[in-house]
C-alpha positions as YAML, in Angstrom:
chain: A
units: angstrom
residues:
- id: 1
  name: UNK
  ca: [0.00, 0.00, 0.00]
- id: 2
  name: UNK
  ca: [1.74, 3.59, -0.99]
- id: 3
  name: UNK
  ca: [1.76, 5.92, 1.99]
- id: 4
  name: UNK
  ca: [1.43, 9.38, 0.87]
- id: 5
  name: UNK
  ca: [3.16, 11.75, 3.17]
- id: 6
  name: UNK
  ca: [2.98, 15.60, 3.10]
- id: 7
  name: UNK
  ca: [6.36, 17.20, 4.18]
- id: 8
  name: UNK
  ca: [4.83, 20.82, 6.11]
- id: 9
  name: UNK
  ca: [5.31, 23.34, 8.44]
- id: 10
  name: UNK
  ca: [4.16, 27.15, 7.00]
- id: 11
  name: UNK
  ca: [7.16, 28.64, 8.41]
- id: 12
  name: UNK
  ca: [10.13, 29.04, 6.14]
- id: 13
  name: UNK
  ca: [13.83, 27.70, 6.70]
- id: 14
  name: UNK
  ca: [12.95, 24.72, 8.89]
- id: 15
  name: UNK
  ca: [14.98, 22.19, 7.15]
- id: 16
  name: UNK
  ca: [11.30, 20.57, 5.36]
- id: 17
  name: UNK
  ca: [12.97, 20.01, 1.86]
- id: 18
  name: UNK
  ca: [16.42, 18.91, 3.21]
- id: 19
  name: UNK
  ca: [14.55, 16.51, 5.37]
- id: 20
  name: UNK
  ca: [12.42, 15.67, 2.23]
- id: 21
  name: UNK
  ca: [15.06, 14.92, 0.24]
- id: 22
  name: UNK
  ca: [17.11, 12.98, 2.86]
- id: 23
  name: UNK
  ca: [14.57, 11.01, 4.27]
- id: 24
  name: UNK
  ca: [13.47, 10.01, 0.39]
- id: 25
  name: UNK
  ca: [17.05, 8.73, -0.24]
- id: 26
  name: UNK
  ca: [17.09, 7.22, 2.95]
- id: 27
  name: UNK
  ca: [13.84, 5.38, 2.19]
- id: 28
  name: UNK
  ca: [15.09, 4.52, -1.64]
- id: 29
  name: UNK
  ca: [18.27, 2.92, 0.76]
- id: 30
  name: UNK
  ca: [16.00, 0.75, 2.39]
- id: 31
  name: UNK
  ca: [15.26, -0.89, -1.28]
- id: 32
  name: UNK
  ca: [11.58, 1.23, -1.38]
- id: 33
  name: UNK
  ca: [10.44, 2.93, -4.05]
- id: 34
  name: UNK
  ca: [9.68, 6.81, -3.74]
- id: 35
  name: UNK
  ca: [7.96, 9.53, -5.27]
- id: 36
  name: UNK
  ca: [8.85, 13.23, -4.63]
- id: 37
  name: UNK
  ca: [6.39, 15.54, -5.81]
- id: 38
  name: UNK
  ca: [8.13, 19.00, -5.59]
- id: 39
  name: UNK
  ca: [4.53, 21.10, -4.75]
- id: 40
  name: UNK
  ca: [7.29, 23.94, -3.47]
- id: 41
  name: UNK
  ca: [7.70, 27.04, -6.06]
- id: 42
  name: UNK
  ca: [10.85, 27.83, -5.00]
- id: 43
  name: UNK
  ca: [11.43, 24.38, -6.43]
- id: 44
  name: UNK
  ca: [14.16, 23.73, -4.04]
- id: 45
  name: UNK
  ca: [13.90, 19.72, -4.21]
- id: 46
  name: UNK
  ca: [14.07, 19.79, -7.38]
- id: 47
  name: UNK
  ca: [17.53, 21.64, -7.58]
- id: 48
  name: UNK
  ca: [18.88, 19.59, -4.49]
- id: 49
  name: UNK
  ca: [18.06, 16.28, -6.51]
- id: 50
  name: UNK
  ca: [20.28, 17.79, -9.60]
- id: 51
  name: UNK
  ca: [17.39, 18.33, -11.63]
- id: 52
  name: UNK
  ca: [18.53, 20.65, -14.33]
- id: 53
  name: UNK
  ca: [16.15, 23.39, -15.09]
- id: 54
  name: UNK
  ca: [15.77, 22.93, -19.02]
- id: 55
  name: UNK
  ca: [15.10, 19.37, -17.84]
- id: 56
  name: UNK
  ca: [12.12, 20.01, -15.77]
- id: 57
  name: UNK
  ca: [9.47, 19.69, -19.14]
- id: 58
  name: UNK
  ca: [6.76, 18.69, -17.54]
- id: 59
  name: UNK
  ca: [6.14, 20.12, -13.74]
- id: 60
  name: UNK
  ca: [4.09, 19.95, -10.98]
- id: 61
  name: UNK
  ca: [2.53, 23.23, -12.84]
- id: 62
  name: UNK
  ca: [1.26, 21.58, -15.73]
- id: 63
  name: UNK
  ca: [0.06, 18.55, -13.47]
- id: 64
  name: UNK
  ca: [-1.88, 21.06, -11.12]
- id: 65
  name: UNK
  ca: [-3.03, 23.60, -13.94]
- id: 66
  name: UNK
  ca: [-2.55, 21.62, -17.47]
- id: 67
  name: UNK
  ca: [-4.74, 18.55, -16.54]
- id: 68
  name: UNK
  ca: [-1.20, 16.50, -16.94]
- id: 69
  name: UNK
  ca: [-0.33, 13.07, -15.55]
- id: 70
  name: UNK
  ca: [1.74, 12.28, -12.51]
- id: 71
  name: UNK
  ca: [3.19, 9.57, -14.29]
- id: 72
  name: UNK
  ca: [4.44, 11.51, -17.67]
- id: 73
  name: UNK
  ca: [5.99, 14.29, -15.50]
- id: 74
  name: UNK
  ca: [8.55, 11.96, -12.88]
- id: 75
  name: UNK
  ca: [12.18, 11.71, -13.21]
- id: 76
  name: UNK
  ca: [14.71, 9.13, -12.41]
- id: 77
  name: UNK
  ca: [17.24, 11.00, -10.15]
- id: 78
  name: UNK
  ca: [20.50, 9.65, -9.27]
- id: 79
  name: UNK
  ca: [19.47, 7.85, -6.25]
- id: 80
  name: UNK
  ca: [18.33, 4.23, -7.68]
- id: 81
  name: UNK
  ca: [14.48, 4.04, -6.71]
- id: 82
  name: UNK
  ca: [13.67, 7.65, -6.15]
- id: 83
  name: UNK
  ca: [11.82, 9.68, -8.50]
- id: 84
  name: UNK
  ca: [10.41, 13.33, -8.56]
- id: 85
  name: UNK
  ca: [7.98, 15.09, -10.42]
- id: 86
  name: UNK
  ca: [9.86, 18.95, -10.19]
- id: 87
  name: UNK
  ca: [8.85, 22.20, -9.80]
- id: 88
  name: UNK
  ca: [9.26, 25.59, -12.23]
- id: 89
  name: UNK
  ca: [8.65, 28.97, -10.84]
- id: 90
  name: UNK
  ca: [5.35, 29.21, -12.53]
- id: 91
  name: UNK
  ca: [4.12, 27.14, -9.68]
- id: 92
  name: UNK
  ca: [3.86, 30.78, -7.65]
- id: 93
  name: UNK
  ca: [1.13, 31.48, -10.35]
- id: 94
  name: UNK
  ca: [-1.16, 28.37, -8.95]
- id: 95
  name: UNK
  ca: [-2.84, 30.00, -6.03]
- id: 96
  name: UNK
  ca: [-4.09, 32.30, -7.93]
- id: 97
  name: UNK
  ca: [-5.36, 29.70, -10.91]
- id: 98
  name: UNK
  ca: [-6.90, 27.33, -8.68]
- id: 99
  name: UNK
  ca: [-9.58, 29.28, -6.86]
- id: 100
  name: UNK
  ca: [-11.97, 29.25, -10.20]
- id: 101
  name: UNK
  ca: [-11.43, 25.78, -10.21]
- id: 102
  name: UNK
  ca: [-14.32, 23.52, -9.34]
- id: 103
  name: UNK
  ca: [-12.91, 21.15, -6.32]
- id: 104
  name: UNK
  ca: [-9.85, 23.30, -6.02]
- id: 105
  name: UNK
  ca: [-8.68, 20.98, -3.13]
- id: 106
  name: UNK
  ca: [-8.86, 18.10, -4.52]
- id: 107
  name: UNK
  ca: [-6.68, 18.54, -8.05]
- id: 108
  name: UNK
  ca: [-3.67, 16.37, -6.30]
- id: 109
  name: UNK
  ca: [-5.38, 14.01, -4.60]
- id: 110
  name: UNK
  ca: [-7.18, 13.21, -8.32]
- id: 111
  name: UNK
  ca: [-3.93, 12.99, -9.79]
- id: 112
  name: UNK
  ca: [-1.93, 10.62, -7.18]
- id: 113
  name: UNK
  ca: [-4.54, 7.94, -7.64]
- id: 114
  name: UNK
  ca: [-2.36, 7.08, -10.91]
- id: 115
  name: UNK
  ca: [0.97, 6.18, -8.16]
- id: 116
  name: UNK
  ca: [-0.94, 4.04, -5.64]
- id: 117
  name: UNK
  ca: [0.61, 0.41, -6.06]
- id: 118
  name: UNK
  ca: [3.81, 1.77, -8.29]
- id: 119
  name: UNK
  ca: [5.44, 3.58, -4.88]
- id: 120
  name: UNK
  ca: [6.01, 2.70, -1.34]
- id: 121
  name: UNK
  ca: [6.01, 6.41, -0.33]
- id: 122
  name: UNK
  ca: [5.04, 9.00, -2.37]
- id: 123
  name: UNK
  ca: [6.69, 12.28, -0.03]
- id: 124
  name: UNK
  ca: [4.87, 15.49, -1.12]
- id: 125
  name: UNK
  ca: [7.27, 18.60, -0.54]
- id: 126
  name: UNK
  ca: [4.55, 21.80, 0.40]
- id: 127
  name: UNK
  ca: [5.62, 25.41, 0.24]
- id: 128
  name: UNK
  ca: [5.85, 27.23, 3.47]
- id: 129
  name: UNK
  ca: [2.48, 28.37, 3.80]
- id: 130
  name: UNK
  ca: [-1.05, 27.44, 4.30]
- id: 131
  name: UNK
  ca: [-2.37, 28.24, 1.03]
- id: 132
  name: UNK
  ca: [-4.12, 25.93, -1.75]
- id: 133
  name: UNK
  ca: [-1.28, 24.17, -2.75]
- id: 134
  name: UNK
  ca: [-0.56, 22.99, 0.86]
- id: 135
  name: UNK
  ca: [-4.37, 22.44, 1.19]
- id: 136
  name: UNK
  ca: [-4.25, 20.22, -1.48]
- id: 137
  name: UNK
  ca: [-1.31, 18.08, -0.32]
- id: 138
  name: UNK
  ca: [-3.49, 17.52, 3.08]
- id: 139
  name: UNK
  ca: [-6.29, 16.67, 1.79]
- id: 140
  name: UNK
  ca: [-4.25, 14.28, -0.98]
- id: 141
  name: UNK
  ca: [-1.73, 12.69, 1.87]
- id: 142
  name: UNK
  ca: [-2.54, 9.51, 4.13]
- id: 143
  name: UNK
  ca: [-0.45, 11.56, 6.88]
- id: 144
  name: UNK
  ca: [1.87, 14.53, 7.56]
- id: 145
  name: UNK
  ca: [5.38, 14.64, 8.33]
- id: 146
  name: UNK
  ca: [6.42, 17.99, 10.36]
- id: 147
  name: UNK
  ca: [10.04, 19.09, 10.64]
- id: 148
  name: UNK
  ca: [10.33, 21.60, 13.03]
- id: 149
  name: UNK
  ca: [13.29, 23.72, 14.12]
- id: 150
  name: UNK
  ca: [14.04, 24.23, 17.56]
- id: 151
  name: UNK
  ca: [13.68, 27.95, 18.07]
- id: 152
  name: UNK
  ca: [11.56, 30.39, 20.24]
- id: 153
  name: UNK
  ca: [8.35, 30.24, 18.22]
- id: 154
  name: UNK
  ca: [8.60, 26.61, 17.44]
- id: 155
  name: UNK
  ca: [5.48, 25.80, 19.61]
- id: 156
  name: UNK
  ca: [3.52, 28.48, 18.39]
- id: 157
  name: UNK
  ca: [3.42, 28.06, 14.88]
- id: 158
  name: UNK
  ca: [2.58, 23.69, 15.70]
- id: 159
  name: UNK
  ca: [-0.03, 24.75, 17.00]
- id: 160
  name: UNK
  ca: [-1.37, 26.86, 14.07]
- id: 161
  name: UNK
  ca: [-0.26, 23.91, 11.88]
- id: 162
  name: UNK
  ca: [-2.38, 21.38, 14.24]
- id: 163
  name: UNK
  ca: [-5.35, 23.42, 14.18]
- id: 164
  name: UNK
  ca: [-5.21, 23.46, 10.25]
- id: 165
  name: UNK
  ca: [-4.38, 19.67, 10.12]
- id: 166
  name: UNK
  ca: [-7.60, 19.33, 12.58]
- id: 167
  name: UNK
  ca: [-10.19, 20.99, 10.14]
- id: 168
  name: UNK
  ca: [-8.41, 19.57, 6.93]
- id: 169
  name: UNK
  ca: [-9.64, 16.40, 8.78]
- id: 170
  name: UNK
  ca: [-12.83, 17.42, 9.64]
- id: 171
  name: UNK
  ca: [-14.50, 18.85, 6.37]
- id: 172
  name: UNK
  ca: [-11.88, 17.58, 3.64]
- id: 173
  name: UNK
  ca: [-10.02, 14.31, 4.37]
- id: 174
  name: UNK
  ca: [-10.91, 12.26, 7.44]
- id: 175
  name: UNK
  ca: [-8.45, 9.51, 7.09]
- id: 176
  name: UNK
  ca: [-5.04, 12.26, 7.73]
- id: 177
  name: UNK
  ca: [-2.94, 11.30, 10.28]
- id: 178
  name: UNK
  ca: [0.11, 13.27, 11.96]
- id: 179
  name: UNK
  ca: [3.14, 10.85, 11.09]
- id: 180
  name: UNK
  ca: [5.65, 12.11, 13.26]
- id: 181
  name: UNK
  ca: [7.84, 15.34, 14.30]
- id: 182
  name: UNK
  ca: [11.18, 15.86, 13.74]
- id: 183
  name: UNK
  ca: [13.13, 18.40, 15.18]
- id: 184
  name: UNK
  ca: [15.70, 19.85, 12.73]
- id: 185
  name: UNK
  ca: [18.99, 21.90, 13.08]
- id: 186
  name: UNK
  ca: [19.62, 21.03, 16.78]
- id: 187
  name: UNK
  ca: [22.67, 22.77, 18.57]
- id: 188
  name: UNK
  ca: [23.43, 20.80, 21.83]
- id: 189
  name: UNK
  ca: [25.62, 23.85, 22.91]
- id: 190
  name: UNK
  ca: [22.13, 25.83, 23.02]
- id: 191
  name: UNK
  ca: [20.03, 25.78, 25.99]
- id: 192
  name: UNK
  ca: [17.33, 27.03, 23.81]
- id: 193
  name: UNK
  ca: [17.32, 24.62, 21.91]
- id: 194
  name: UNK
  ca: [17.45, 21.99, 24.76]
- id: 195
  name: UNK
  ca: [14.31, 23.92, 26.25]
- id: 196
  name: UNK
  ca: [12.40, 24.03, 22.93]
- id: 197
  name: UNK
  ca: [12.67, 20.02, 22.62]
- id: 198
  name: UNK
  ca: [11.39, 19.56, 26.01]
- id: 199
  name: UNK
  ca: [8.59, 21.55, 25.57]
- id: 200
  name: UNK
  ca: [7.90, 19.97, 22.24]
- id: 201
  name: UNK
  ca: [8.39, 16.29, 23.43]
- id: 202
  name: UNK
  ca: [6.01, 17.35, 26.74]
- id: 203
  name: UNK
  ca: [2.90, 19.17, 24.15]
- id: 204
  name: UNK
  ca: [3.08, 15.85, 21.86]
- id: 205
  name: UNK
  ca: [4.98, 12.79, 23.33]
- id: 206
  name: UNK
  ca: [3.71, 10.03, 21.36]
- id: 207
  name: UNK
  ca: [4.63, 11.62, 17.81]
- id: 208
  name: UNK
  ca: [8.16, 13.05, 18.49]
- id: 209
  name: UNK
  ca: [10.57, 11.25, 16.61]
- id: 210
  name: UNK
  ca: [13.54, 10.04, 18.97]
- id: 211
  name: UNK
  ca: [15.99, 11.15, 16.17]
- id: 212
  name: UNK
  ca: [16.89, 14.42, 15.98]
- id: 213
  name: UNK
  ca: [19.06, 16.49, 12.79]
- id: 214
  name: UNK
  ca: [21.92, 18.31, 13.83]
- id: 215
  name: UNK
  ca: [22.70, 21.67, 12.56]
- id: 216
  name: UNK
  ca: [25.30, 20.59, 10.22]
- id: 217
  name: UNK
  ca: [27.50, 21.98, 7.18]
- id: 218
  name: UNK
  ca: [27.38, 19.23, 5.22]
- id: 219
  name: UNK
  ca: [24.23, 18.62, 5.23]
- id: 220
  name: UNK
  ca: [23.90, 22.75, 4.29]
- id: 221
  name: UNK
  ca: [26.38, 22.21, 1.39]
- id: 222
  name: UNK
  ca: [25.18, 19.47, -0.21]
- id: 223
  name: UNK
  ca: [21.99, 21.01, -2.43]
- id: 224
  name: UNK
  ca: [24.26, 23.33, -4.14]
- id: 225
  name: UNK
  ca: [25.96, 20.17, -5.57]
- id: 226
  name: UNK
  ca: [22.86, 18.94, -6.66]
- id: 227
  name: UNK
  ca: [22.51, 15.61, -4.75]
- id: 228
  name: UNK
  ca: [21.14, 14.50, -1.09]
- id: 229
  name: UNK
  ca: [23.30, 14.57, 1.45]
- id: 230
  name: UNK
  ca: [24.06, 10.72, 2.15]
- id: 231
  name: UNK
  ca: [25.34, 11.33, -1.18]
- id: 232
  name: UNK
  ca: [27.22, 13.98, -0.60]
- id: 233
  name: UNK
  ca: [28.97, 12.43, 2.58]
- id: 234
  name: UNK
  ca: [27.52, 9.61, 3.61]
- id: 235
  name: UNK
  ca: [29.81, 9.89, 7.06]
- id: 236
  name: UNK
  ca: [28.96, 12.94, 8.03]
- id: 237
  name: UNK
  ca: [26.74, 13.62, 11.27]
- id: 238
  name: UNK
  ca: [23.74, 14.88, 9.36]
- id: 239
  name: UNK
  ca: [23.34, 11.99, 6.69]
- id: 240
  name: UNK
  ca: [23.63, 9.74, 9.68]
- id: 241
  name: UNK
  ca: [20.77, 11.13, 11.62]
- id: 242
  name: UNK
  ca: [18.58, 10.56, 8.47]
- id: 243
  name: UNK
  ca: [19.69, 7.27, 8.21]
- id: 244
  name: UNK
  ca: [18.75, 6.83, 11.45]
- id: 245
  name: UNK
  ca: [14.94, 8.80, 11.33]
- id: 246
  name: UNK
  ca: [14.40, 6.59, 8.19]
- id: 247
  name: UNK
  ca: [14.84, 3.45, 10.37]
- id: 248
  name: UNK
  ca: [12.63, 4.77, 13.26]
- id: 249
  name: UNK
  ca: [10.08, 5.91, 10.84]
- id: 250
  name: UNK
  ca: [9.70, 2.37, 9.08]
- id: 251
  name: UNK
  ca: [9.75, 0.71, 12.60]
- id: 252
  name: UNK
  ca: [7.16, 2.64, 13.61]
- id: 253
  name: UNK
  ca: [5.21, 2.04, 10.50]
- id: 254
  name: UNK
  ca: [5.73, -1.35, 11.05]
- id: 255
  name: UNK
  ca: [3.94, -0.92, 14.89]
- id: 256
  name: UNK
  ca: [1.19, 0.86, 13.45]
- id: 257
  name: UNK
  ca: [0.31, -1.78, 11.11]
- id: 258
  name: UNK
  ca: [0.45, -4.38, 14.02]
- id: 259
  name: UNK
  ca: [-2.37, -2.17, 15.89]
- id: 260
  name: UNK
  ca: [-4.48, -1.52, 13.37]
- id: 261
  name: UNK
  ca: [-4.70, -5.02, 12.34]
- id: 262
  name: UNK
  ca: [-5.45, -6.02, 15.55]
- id: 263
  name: UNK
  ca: [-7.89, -3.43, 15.82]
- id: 264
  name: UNK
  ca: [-9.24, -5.02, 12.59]
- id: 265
  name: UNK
  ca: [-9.25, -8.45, 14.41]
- id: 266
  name: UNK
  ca: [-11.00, -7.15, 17.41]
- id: 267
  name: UNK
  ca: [-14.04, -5.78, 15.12]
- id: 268
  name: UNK
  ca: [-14.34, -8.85, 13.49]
- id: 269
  name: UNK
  ca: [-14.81, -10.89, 16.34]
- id: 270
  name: UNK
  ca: [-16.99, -8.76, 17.70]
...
């Protein structure tokens, strides 16, 4: 079964498409096949996968605006078993383009029927805001995947994010559930930062992901060389800690199937 996951958080500069990207690779590691769909206009994934521009014929654009196909507009990259469908700046133009459209919110989620069965994860990157396109990834995705930088306003803005995720799953897509927190660019040598995890751990303890990234340059360098950074150096403490989220992430996946087919069971008997 392909578990779609939506990559958001509607602040900027959080880490969401490095932790996209790397988590993706990570997966593709793992000998599962993944889907990025770069729903971001600053197209960022697409770039940090080495997608060249002049490349990029068909985009997420044309699939949310041109009536096109999910499956004419992926790319191999150069990780085996990870694709992308990439992003153009035109994509800015799409807010604007979808509100005449009949069933705005649901243009994706029409469209990602065609990768069910063809991908283990299909990891939608969202733009750092709560606009339509992000709307539309919610209300496409089986569950959300929130990187979240440890900071002052960290807990603020997860809350605004919750409250969103809460009515996308009242009125528009019942079956969304919150994957998992990660908390990104962590400085041990920062109280703050130490503070800001507690806090975040305390307000949701059962979907904080044990793993956390470390602020590291490596990691930082590696999109302007056009790959992920296990590519990029594999050794180095960032591309580690995705190695290791990607390994708590399936083993959790792995408990939540347990539970839910005993759930199953349970209702059965009954």
């Amino acid at each position: 079964m392909t578990e779609i996951i939506a990559v958001v958080n509607q602040k900027g500069g959080v880490g969401k498409t490095t932790t996209t990207i790397n988590l993706a690779t990570a997966m593709a590691a793992c000998k599962k096949k993944v889907l990025i769909i770069d729903l971001d206009p600053q197209s960022n994934a697409s770039t940090g996968l080495g997608i060249p521009t002049a490349a990029r014929r068909i985009s997420t654009y044309d699939v949310v605006i041109n009536d096109a196909g999910l499956k004419e507009a992926e790319m191999q990259t150069l990780v085996p078993g990870l694709f992308i469908v990439p992003a153009v700046v035109d994509l800015s133009a799409a807010e604007i383009e979808l509100v005449g459209v009949i069933n705005r919110e649901y243009v994706i989620k029409s469209k990602i029927e065609d990768t069910k069965g063809r991908y283990d994860y299909v990891f939608i990157d969202c733009p750092p805001s709560l606009g339509l396109l992000t709307l539309n990834a919610l209300v496409a995705a089986t569950s959300i995947f929130i990187p979240l930088q440890c900071e002052f306003f960290a807990l603020e803005g997860l809350t605004h994010l919750l409250k969103t995720v809460e009515l996308v799953r009242k009125k528009l897509n019942p079956q969304l559930e919150i994957k998992g927190v990660v908390l990104t660019m962590v400085d041990r040598r920062n109280r703050l930062a130490e503070q800001v995890e507690a806090d975040v751990r305390a307000f949701m303890p059962s979907k904080v992901f044990q793993t956390v990234i470390p602020r590291n340059t490596r990691v930082s360098e590696a999109p302007s060389h056009g790959k992920p950074a296990l590519i990029y150096d594999f050794r180095c403490p960032g591309s580690q800690s995705y190695i290791l989220l990607a390994k708590e992430m399936l083993k959790r996946g792995r408990k939540d199937a347990q539970m839910k087919n005993e759930i199953q069971k349970e209702r059965e008997h009954v």
